[in-house]
N, CA and C atoms as a LAMMPS dump frame, in Angstrom:
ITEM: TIMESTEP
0
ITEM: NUMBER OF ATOMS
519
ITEM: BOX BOUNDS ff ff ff
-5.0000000000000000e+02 5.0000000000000000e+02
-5.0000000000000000e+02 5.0000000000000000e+02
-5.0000000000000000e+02 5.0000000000000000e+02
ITEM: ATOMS id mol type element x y z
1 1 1 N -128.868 421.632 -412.579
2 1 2 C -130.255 421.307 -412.752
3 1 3 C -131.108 421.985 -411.679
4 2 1 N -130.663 422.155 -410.484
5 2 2 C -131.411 422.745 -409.342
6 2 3 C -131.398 423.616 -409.411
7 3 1 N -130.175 424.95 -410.259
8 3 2 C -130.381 426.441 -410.697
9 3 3 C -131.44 426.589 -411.437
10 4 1 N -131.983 425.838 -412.737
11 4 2 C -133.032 425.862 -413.505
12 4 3 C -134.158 425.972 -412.964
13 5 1 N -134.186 424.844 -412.302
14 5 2 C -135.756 423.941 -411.764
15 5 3 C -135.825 425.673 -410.72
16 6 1 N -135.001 425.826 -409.797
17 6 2 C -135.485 427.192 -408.508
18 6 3 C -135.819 428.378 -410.223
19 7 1 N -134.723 428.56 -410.85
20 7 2 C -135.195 429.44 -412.115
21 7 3 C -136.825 429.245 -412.608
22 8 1 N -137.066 428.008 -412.971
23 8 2 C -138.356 427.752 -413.63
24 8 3 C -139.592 428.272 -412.467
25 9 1 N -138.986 427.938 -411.483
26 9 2 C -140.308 427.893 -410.411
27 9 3 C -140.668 429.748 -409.711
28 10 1 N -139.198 430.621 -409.796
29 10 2 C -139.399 431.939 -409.709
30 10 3 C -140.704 432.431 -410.821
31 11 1 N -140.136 432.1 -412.522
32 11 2 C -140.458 432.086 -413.23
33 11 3 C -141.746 432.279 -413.12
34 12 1 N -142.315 431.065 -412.868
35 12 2 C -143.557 430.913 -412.897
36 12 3 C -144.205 431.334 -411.744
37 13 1 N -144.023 431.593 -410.798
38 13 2 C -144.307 432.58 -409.432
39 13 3 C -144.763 433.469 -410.226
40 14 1 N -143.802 434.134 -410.51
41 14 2 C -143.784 435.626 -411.272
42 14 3 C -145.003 436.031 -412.314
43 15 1 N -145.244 434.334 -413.28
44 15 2 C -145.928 434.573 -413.962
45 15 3 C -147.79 434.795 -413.485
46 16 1 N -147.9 433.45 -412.553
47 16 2 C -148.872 433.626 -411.926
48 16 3 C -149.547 434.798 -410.956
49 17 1 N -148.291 435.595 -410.507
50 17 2 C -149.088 436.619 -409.93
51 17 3 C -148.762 437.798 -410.627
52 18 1 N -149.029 437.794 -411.813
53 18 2 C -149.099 438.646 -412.83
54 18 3 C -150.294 438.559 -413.426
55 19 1 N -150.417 437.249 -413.581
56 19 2 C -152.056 436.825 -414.178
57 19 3 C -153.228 437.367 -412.676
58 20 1 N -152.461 437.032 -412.025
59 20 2 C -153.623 437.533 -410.671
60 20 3 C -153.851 438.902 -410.861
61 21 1 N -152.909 439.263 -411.087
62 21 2 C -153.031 440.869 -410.808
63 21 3 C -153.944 441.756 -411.979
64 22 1 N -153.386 440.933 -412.953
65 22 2 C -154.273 441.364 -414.403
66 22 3 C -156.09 441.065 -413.89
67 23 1 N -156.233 439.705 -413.753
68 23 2 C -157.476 439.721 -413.245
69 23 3 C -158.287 440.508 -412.174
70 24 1 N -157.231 440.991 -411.181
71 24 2 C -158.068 441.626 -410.38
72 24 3 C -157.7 443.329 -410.58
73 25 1 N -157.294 443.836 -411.598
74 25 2 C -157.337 444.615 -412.505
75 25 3 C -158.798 444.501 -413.205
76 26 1 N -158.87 443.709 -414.443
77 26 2 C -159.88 444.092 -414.556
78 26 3 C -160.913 443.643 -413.763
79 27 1 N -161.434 442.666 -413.108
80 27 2 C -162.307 442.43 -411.988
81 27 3 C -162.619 444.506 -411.266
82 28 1 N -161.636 445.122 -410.894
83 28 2 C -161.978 446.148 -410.497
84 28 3 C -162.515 447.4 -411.28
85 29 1 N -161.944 447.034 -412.957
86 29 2 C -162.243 447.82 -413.77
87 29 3 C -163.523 447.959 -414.034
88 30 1 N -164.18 446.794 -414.141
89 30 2 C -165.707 446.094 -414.791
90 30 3 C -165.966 446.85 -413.537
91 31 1 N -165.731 446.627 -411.881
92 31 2 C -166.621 447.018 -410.959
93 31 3 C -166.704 448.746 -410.987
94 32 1 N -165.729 449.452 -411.393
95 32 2 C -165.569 450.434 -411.299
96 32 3 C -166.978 451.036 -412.851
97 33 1 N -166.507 450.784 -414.023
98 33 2 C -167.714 450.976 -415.085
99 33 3 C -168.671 450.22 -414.185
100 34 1 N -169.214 449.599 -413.737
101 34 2 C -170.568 448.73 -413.164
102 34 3 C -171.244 450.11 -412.313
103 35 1 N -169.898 450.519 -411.092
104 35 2 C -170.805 451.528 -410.543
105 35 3 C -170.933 453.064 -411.366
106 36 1 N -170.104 453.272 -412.628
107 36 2 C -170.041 454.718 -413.027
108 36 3 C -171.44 454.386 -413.872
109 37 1 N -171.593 453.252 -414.346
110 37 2 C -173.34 453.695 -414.955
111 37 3 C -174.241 453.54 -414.035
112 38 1 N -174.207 452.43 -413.09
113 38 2 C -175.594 453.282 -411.749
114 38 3 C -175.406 454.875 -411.663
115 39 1 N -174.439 454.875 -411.294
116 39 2 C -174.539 456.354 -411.006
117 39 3 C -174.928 457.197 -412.014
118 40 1 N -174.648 457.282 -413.522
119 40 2 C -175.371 458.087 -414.449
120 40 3 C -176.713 457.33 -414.889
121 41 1 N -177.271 456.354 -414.732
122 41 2 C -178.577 455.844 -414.345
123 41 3 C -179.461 456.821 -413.358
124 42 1 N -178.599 456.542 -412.342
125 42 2 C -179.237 457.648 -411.036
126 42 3 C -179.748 458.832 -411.575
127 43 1 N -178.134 459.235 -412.046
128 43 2 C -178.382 461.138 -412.629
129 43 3 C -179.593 461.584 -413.605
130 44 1 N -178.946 460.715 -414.644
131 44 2 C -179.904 460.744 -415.949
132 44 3 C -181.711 460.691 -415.401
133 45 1 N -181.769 459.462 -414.577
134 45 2 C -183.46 458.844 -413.91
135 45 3 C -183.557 460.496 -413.134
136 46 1 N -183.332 460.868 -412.399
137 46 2 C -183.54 461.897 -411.331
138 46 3 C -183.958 463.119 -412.435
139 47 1 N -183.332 463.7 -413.292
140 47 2 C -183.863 464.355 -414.62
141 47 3 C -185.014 464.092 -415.221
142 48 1 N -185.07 462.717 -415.988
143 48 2 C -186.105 462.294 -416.409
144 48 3 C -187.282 462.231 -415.344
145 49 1 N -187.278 461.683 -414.566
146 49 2 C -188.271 460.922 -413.665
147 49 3 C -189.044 462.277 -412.902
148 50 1 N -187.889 463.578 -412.58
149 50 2 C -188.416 464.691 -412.041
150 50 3 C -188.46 464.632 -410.159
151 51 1 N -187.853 463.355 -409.751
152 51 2 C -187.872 463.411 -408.148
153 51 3 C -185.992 462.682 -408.126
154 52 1 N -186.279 462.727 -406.744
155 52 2 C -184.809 462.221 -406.459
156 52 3 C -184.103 460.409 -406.161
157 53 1 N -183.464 459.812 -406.589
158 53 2 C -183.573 458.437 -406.389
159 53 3 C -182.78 458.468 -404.98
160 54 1 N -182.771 459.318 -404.416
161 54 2 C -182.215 459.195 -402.933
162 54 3 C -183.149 459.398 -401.603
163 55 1 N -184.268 459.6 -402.473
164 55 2 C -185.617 460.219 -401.289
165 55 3 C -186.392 459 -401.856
166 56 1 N -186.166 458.258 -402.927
167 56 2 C -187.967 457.28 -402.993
168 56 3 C -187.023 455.92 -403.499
169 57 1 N -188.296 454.716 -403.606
170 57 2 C -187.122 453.635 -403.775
171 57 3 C -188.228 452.952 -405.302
172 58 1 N -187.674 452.259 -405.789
173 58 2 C -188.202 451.748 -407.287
174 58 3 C -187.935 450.239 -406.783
175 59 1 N -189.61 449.641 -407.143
176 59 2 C -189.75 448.218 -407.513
177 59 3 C -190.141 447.826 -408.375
178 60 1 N -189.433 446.586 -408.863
179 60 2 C -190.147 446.371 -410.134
180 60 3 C -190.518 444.701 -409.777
181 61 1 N -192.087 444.594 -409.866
182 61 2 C -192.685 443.245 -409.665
183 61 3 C -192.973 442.389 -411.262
184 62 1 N -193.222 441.155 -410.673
185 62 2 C -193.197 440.295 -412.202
186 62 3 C -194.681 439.581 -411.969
187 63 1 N -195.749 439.697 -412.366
188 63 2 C -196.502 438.974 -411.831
189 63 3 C -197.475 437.7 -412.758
190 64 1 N -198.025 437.082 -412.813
191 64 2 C -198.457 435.968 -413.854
192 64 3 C -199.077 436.348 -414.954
193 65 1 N -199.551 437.756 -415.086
194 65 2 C -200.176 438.455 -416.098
195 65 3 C -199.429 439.918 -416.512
196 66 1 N -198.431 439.571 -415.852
197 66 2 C -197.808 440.983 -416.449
198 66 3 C -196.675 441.313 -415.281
199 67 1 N -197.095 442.441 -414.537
200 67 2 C -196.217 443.248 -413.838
201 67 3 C -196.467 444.876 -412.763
202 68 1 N -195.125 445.248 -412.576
203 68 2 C -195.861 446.471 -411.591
204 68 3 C -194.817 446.872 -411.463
205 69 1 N -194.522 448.339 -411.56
206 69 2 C -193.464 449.613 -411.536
207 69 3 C -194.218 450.09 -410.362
208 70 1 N -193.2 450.294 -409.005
209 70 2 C -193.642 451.057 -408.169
210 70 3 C -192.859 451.59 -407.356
211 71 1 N -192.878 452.801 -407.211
212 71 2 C -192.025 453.868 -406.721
213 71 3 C -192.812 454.694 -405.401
214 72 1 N -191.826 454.775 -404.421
215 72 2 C -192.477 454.998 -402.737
216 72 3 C -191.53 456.299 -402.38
217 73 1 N -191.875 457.605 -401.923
218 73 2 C -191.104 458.378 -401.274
219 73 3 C -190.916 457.37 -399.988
220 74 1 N -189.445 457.718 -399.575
221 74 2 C -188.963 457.117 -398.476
222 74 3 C -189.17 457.386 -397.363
223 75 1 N -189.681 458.693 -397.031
224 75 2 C -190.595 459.304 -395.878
225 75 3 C -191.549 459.612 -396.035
226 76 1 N -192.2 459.075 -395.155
227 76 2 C -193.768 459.14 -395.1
228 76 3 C -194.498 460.921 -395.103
229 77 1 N -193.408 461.698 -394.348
230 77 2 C -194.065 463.248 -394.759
231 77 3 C -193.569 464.03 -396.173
232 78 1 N -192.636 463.316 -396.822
233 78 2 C -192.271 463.844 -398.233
234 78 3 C -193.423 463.894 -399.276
235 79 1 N -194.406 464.766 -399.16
236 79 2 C -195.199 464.867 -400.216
237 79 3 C -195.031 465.772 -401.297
238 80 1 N -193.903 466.217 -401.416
239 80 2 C -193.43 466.701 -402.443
240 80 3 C -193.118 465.78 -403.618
241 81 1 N -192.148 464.746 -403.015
242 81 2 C -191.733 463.205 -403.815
243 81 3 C -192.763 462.405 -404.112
244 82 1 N -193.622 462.281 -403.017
245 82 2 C -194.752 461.552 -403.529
246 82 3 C -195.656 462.294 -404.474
247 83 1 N -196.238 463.588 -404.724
248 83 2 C -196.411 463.97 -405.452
249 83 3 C -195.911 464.517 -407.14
250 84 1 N -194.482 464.177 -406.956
251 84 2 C -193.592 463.894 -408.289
252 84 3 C -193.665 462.763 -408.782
253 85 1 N -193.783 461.811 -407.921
254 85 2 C -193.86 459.994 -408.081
255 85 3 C -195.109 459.854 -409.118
256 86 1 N -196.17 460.516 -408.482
257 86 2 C -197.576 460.209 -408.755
258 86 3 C -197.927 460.87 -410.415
259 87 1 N -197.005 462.172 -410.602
260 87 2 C -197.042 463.09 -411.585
261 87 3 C -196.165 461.834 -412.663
262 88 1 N -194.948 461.881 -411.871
263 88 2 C -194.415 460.607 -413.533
264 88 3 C -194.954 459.397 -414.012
265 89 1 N -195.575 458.46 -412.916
266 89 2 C -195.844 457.253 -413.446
267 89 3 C -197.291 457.554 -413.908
268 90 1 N -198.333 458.565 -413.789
269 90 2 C -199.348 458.743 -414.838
270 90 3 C -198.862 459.257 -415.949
271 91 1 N -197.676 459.681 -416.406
272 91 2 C -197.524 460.164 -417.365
273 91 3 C -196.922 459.418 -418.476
274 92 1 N -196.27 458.247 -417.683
275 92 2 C -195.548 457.07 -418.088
276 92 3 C -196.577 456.346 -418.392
277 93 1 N -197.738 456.14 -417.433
278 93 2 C -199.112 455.338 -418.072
279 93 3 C -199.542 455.374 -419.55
280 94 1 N -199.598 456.543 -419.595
281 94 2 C -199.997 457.127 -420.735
282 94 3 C -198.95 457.007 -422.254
283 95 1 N -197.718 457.566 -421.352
284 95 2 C -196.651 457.191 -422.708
285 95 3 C -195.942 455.994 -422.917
286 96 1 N -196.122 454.972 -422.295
287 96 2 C -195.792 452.84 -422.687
288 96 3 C -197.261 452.889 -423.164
289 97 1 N -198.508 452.759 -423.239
290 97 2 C -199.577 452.735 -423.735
291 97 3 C -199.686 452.702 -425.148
292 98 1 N -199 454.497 -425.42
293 98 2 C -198.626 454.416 -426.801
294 98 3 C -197.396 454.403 -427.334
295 99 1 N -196.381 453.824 -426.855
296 99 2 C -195.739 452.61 -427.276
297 99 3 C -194.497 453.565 -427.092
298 100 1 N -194.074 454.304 -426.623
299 100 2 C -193.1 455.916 -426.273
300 100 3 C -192.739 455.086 -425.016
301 101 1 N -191.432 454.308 -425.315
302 101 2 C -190.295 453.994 -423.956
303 101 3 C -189.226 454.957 -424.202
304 102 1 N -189.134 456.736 -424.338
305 102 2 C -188.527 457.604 -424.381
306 102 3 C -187.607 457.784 -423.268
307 103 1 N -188.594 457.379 -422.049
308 103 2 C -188.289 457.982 -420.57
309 103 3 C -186.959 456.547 -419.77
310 104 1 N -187.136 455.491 -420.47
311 104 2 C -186.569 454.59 -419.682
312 104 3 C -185.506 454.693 -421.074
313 105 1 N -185.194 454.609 -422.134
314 105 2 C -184.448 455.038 -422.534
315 105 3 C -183.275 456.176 -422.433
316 106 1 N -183.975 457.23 -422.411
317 106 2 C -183.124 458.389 -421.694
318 106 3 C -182.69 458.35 -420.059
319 107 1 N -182.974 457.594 -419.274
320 107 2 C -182.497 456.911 -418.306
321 107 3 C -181.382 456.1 -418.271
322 108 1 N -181.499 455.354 -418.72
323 108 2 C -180.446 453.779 -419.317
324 108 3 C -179.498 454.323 -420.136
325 109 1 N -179.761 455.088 -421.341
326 109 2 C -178.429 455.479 -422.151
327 109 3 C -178.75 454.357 -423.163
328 110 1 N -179.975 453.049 -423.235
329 110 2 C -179.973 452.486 -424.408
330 110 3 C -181.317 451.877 -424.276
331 111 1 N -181.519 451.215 -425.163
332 111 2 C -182.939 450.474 -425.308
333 111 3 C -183.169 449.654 -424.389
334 112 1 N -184.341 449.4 -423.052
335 112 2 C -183.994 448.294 -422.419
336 112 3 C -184.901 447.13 -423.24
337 113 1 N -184.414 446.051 -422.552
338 113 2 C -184.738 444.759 -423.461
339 113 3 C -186.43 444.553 -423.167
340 114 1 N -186.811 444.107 -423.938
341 114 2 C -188.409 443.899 -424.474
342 114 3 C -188.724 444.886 -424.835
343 115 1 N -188.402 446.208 -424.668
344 115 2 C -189.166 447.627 -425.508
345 115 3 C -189.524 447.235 -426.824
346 116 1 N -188.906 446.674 -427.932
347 116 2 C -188.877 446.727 -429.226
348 116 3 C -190.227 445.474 -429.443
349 117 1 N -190.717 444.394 -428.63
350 117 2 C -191.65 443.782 -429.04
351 117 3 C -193.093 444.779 -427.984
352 118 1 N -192.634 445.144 -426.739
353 118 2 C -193.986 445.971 -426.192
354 118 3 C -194.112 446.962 -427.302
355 119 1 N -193.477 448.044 -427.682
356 119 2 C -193.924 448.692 -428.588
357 119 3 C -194.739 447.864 -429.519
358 120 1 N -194.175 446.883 -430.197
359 120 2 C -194.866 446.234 -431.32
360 120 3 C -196.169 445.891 -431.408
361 121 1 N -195.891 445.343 -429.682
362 121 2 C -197.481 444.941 -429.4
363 121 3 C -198.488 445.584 -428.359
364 122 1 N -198.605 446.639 -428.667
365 122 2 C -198.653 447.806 -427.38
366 122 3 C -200.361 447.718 -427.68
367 123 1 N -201.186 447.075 -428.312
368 123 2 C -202.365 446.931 -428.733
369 123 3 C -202.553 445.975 -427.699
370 124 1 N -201.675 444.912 -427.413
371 124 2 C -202.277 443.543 -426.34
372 124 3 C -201.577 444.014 -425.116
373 125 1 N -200.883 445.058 -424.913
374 125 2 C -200.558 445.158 -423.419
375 125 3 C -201.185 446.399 -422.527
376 126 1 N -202.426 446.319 -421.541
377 126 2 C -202.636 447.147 -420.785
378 126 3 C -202.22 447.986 -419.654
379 127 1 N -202.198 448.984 -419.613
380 127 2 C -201.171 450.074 -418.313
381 127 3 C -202.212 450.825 -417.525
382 128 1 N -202.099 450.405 -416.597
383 128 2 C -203.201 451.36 -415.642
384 128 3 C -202.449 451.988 -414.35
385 129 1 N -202.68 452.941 -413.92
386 129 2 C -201.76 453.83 -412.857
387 129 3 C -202.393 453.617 -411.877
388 130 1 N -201.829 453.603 -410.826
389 130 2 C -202.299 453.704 -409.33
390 130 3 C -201.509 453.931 -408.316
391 131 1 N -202.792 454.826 -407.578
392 131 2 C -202.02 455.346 -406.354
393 131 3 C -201.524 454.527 -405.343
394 132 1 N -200.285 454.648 -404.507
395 132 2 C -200.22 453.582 -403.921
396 132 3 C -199.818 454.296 -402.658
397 133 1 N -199.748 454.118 -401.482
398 133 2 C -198.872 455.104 -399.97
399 133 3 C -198 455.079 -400.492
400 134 1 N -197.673 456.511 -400.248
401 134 2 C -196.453 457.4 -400.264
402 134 3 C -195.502 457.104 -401.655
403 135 1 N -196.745 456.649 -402.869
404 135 2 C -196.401 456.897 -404.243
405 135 3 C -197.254 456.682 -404.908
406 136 1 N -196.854 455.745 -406.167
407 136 2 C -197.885 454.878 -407.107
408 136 3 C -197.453 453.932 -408.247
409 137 1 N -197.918 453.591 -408.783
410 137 2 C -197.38 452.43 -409.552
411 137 3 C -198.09 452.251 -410.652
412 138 1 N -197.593 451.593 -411.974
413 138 2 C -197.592 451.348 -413.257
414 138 3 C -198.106 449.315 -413.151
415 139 1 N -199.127 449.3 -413.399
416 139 2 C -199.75 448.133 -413.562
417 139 3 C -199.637 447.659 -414.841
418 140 1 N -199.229 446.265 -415.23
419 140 2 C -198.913 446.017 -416.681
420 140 3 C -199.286 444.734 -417.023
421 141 1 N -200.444 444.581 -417.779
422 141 2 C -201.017 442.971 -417.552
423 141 3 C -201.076 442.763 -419.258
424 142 1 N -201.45 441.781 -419.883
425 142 2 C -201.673 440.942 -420.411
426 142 3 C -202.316 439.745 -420.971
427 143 1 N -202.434 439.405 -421.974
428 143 2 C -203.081 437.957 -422.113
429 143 3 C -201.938 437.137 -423.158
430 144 1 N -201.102 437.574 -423.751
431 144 2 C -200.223 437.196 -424.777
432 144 3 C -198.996 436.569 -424.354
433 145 1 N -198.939 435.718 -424.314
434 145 2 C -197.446 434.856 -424.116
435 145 3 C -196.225 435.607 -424.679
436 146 1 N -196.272 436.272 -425.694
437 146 2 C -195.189 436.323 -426.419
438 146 3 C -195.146 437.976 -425.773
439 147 1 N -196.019 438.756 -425.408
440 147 2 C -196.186 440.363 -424.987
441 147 3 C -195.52 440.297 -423.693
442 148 1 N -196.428 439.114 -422.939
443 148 2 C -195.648 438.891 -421.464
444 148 3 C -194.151 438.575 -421.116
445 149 1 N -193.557 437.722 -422.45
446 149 2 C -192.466 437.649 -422.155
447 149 3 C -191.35 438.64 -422.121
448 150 1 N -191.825 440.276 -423.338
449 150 2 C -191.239 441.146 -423.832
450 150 3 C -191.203 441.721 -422.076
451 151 1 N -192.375 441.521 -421.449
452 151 2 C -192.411 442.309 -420.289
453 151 3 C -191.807 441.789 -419.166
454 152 1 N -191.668 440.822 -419.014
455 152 2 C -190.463 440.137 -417.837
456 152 3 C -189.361 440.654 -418.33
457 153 1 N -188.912 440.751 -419.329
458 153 2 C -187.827 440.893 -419.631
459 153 3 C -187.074 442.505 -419.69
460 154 1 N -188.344 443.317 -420.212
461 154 2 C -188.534 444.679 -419.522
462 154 3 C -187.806 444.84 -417.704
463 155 1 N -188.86 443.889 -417.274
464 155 2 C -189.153 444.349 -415.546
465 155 3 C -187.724 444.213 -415.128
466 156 1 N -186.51 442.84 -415.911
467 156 2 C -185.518 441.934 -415.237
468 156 3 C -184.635 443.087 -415.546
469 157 1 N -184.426 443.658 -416.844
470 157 2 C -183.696 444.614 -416.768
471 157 3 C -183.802 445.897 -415.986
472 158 1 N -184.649 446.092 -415.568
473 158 2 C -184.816 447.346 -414.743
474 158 3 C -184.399 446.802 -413.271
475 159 1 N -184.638 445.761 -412.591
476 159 2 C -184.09 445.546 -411.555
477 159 3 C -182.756 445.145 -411.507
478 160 1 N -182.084 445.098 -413.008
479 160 2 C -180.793 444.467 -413.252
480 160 3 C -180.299 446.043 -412.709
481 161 1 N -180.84 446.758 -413.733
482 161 2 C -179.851 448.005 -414.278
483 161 3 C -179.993 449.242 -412.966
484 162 1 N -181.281 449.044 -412.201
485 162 2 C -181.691 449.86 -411.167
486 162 3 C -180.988 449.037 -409.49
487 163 1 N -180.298 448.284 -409.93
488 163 2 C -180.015 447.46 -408.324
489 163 3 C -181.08 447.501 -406.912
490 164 1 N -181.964 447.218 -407.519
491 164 2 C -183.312 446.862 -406.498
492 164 3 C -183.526 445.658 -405.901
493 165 1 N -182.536 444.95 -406.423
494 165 2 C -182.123 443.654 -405.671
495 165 3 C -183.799 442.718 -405.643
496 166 1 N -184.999 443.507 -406.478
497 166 2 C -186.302 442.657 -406.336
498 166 3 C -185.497 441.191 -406.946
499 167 1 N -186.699 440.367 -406.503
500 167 2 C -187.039 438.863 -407.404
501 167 3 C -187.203 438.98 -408.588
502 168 1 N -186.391 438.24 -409.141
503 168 2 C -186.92 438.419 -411.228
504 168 3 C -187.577 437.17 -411.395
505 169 1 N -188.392 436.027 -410.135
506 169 2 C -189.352 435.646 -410.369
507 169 3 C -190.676 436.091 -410.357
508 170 1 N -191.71 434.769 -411.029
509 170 2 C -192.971 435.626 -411.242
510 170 3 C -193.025 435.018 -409.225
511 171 1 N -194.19 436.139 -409.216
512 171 2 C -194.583 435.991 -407.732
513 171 3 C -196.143 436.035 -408.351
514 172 1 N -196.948 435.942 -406.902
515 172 2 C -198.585 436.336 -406.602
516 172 3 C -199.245 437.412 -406.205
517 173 1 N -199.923 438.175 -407.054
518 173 2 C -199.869 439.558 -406.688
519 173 3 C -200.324 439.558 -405.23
């Protein structure tokens, strides 16, 4: 009986750190895909966007009427970046306006979430650009409950998918 019982208990040793191992298998797998799409996020954004995500930094704010995309060269004498910064997000003004989420698409590799109702309702959501030090930013307001929500949900994924570590609460501008 005591050959069994030490048998059963190898056994199950064996089994349990097999299950460990599987888990931290995939635990490393998921982390490993987690960082290979930042990184083609990065690549893909740096193409699209036309500056470098290693010279400027991306925030994305949530605010009671909407929101704010804002992108900063990281040195204050980089006016090259800041002048790329300033060149995309007016151009981005212009193309979420009319309802063209082309650019954050071809970034991401897929639709981010709320695009499909902002487009819809791209009549109740306003975009205004502004300059900001050492970039500028995408202003995104509202009066529509149901527009605003498409747009939190916009902003949450971009700080999901961009690791900006912002608040995905609303704050005060």
């Amino acid at each position: 009986m005591k050959k069994n019982y030490s048998m059963m208990l190898l056994c199950a040793a064996l089994f349990a750190a097999s299950c460990n191992s599987n888990d931290n298998l995939q635990a490393n797998q998921s982390h490993q895909n987690h960082d290979s799409h930042l990184m083609k996020v990065n690549q893909d954004g740096d193409k699209v966007m036309g500056f470098s995500h290693e010279k400027t930094t991306h925030h994305f704010r949530l605010f009671a009427d909407g929101g704010a995309i804002e992108v900063t060269a990281n040195n204050a004498d980089d006016a090259e970046s800041r002048a790329q910064i300033r060149k995309h997000l007016s151009h981005i003004t212009r193309m979420f306006a009319a309802g063209n989420f082309d650019a954050p698409m071809l970034t991401h590799g897929k639709t981010p979430l709320g695009v499909p109702v902002m487009q819809k309702m791209k009549e109740e959501i306003g975009y205004k650009y502004e300059e900001i030090e050492r970039g500028g930013r995408v202003r995104i307001s509202t009066d529509s409950k149901e527009a605003l929500s498409a747009i939190y949900e916009f902003l949450r994924f971009q700080i999901t998918d961009h690791q900006t570590k912002d608040s995905i609460d609303v704050m005060p501008e």
